[in-house]
Each structure stands twice: as C-alpha cells, then as structure tokens.
N, C-alpha and C positions, 0 to 999 in steps of 0.2 A: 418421459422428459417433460419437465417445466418449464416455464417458459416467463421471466420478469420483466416487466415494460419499465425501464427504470426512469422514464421523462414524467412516471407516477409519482414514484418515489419521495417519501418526505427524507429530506437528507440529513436532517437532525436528530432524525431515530433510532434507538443503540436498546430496542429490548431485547434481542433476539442475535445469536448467531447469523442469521440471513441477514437481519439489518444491520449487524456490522459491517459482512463483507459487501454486501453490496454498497453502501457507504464508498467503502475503500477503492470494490472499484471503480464508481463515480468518482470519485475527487480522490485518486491518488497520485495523480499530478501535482496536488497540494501540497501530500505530502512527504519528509524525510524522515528517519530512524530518528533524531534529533527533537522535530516537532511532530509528533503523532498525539491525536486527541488521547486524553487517560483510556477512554473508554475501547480506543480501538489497541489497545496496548495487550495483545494476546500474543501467545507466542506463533500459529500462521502467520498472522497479521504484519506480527516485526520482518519476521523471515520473508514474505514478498517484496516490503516496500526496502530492506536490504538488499533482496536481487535488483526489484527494479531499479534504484540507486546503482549497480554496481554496472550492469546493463547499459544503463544512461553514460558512462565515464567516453571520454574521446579514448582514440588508442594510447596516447601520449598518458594521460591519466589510470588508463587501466595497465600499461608497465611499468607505473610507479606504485599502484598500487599492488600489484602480484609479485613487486622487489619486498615488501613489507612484509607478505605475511610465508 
C-alpha cells in the first residue's frame, strides 16, 4: 500500500496518471462535467466528477433528473 501526503502536492501538475487524479481529488469540489481543466478530461475522470455531480443533487433534483433519462 502507498501512501500520498497530498498537503505536498504541487496542484498544477498533470504529468502523470497519479498527478491527475490526485488533482481531482483535491479540488474536485471545483469542479463540474461542464468546467473540467483539458488536461483532466479522461474518461475515469469525466465518469467521477458525473457521479459526484449526480450524488450532490437534493432529492427534489435527483427525481427530476431520473424522470429524464
């Protein structure tokens, strides 16, 4: 098991698989499917910050959204 201290972390760093997601999950509070940096635009990447969005809805919002699809 490893182990990332991410209060290290340089957060503007996108060389690697690892520095993206760890990116994302530091600051993806930031962000929505809408505004995602290019760099974090993978397809895991979309697919999380989609749950997490869909996760985030009130109840009210997520039976308007599950009438939709």
């Amino acid at each position: 098991m490893s182990k990332l201290d991410v209060r290290k972390y340089k957060q503007d760093l996108f060389t690697s698989a690892l520095d993206k997601w760890t990116n994302f999950l530091v600051k993806a509070y930031e962000y929505d499917v809408k505004h995602l940096p290019k760099e974090l635009q993978i397809p895991g990447i979309k697919k999380a910050t989609a749950l997490l969005e869909e996760m985030s809805l009130t109840p009210e919002e997520r039976g308007n959204y599950e009438s939709r699809i």
